[in-house]
N, C-alpha and C positions, 0 to 999 in steps of 0.2 A: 504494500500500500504506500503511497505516497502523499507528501502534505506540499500545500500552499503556504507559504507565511505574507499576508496583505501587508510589504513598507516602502508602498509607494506616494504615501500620503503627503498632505504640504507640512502637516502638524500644525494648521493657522492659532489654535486655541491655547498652543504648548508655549509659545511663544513668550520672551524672547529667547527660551530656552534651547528651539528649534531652529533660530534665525541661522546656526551654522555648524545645528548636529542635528542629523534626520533623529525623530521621533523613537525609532528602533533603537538606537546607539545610546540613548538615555539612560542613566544607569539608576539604581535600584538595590541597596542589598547588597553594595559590593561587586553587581554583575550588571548586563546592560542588559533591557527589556526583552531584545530577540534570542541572546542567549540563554535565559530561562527557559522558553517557546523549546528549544535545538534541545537542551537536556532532558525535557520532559518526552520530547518526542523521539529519541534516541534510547530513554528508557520503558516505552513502550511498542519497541523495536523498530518506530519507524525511520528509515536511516535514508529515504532519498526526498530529495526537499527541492520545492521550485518558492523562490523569493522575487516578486517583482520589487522593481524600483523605478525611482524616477528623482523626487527630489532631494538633493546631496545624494544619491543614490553610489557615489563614486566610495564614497566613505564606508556604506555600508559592505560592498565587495572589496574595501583595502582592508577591514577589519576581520571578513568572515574568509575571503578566497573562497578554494573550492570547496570548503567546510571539513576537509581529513584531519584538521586538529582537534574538531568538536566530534570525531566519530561517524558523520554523515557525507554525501556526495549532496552536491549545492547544484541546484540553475539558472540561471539569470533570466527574468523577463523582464528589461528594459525596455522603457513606457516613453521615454523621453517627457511627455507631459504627461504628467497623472493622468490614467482615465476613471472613469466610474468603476464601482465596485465588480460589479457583474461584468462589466465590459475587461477589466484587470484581467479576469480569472479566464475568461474568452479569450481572450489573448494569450495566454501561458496555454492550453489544451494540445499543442503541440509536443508541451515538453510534461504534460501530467498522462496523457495516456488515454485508453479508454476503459480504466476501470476505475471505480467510485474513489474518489480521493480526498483528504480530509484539507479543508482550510480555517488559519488561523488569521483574526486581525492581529497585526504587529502592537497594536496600540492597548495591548490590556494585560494583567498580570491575574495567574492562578493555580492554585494546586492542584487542580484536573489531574485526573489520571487517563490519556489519551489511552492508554489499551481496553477503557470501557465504550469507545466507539463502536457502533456498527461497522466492520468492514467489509459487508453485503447488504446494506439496507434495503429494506420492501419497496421504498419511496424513493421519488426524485431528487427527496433532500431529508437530513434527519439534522435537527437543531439539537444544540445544546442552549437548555434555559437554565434560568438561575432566579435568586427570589430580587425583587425590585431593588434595586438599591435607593439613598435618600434621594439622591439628582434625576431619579428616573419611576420616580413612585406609583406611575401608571402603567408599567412594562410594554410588552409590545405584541404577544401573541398572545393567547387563549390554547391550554394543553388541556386534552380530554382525557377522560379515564383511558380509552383506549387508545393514549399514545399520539392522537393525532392531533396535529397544531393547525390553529382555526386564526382567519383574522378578526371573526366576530365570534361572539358566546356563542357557542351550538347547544347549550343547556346551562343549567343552575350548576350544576358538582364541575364545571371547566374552571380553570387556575387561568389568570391572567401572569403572564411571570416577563421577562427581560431576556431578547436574545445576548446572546453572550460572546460572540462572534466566534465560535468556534462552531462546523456541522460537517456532514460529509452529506458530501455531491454526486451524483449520476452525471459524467460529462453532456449527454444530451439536454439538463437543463439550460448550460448555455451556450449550446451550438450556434442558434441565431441570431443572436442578443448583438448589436449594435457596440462601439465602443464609449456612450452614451449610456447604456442604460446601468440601474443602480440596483442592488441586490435583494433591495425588502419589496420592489415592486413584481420584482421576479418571482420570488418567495409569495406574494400575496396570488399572482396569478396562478402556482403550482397550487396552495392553499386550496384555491377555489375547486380545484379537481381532486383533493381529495391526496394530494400528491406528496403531503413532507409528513414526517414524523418528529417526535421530540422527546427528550427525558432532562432530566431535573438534577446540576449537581450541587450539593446544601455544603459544600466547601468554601472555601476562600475563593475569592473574584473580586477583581477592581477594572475597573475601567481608569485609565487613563487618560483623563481627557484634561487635566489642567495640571500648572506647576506645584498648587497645593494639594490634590491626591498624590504627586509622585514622588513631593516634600515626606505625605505621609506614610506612604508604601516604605520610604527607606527607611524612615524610625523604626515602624512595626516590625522589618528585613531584620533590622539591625539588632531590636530585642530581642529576636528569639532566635537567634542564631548563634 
C-alpha cells in the first residue's frame, strides 16, 4: 500500500512562520511535522510514499531526499503552483498506482495508528473522523451506525464528528477531477451514492492551522517525552 502526504500548501494562516519554511518542515517535539507523518507510517509498514509540493517545496526535498534515511522510498509530485486538494492527488495517480492508497494532510499532528486502515475498503473513500475539536465545534460529516459517512443526518443515533485528513482512496475517485477541484466536494458527491465509509479515532489529533496550536503541540511534545 502506498501513502500520499498533502505539502503542497501556501500555509497562509501559519504565517509568519511559513513566510520561508513550508508548513511540513515546522517542527514540533523536537521533530518537524512531516516526519512524525514518515515514522508512523513506516511503523505501520507503509514504506512507499508520494509527497507533492509546490511552495518552498525545494526545502522540503533538500530535507527529506529520497527518504532511505527515514526507512521509506519518497516521490515527488511537483505542482509548481499549489492546486486544489483533489486536483493535488489527481495529479500524483501516476506515481500512487491503481490500488486504494492512503492520504495524509501535511498540516496536522496524531497518534493514529495507520495499520488500522482499510487496505481494501468497500467504498470509494473510507475517512478517518475524530471528535470536534474547540475551533471546529460543528464537525463536518455525519457517521452512521453502519459505518457510513453522510453529508446530512440520515437518522437520530448518526454522530456529527470532524474529518481528520487522513482516508484511503479508490484511485477512480479522482480520475476526472479537474486541477481545480477540492476534496470535500468530491467526498460530498461520493457521499450522495452511498460511496465513502468512516471510523472514529478517540486519540490524540491536532490540527495545525495556527502558530499558537503549534506553540502548543511542542509544550505538550515536550512534557511527555
Amino acid at each position: 500500500m502506498k501513502a500520499m502526504i498533502l505539502a503542497a500548501g501556501l500555509g497562509t494562516r501559519m504565517r509568519p512562520l511559513t513566510d520561508h519554511t513550508p508548513k511540513p518542515l515546522l517542527r514540533a517535539g523536537g521533530k518537524t511535522l512531516i516526519e512524525y507523518h514518515i515514522d508512523a507510517l513506516v511503523r505501520a509498514g507503509i514504506r512507499d510514499l508520494v509527497i507533492n509540493t509546490a511552495w518552498l517545496g525545494e526545502q522540503i526535498e533538500a530535507a527529506l531526499g529520497d527518504g532511505r534515511e527515514h526507512g521509506v522510498h519518497i516521490q515527488w509530485s511537483r505542482e509548481g503552483q499549489p492546486l486544489e486538494t483533489a486536483g493535488g492527488i489527481r495529479r500524483a495517480l501516476p506515481l500512487l498506482g491503481e490500488a486504494p492508497f492512503v492520504v495524509v494532510n501535511g498540516d496536522i499532528w496524531t497518534d493514529f495508528d495507520f495499520a488500522d486502515l482499510p487496505q481494501a475498503p468497500s467504498a470509494e473513500a473510507h475517512l478517518l473522523l475524530v471528535e470536534n475539536p474547540p475551533q471546529h465545534p460543528h464537525g463536518d460529516f455525519w457517521l452512521a451506525d453502519n459505518q457510513q459517512v453522510h453529508d446530512e443526518a440520515p437518522d437520530v443515533s448518526a454522530r456529527r464528528l470532524t474529518f481528520s485528513g487522513i482516508g484511503v482512496y479508490h484511485p477512480a475517485l479522482f480520475a476526472r477531477c479537474p486541477d481545480e477541484a477540492r476534496l470535500a466536494p468530491l467526498l460530498r458527491d461520493a457521499m450522495a451514492q452511498g460511496a465513502v465509509t468512516g471510523s472514529v479515532h478517540r486519540g490524540r489529533w491536532y490540527d495545525i492551522g495556527t502558530p499558537a496550536r503549534l506553540a502548543a503541540l511542542d509544550q505538550q511534545l515536550k512534557e511527555t517525552s
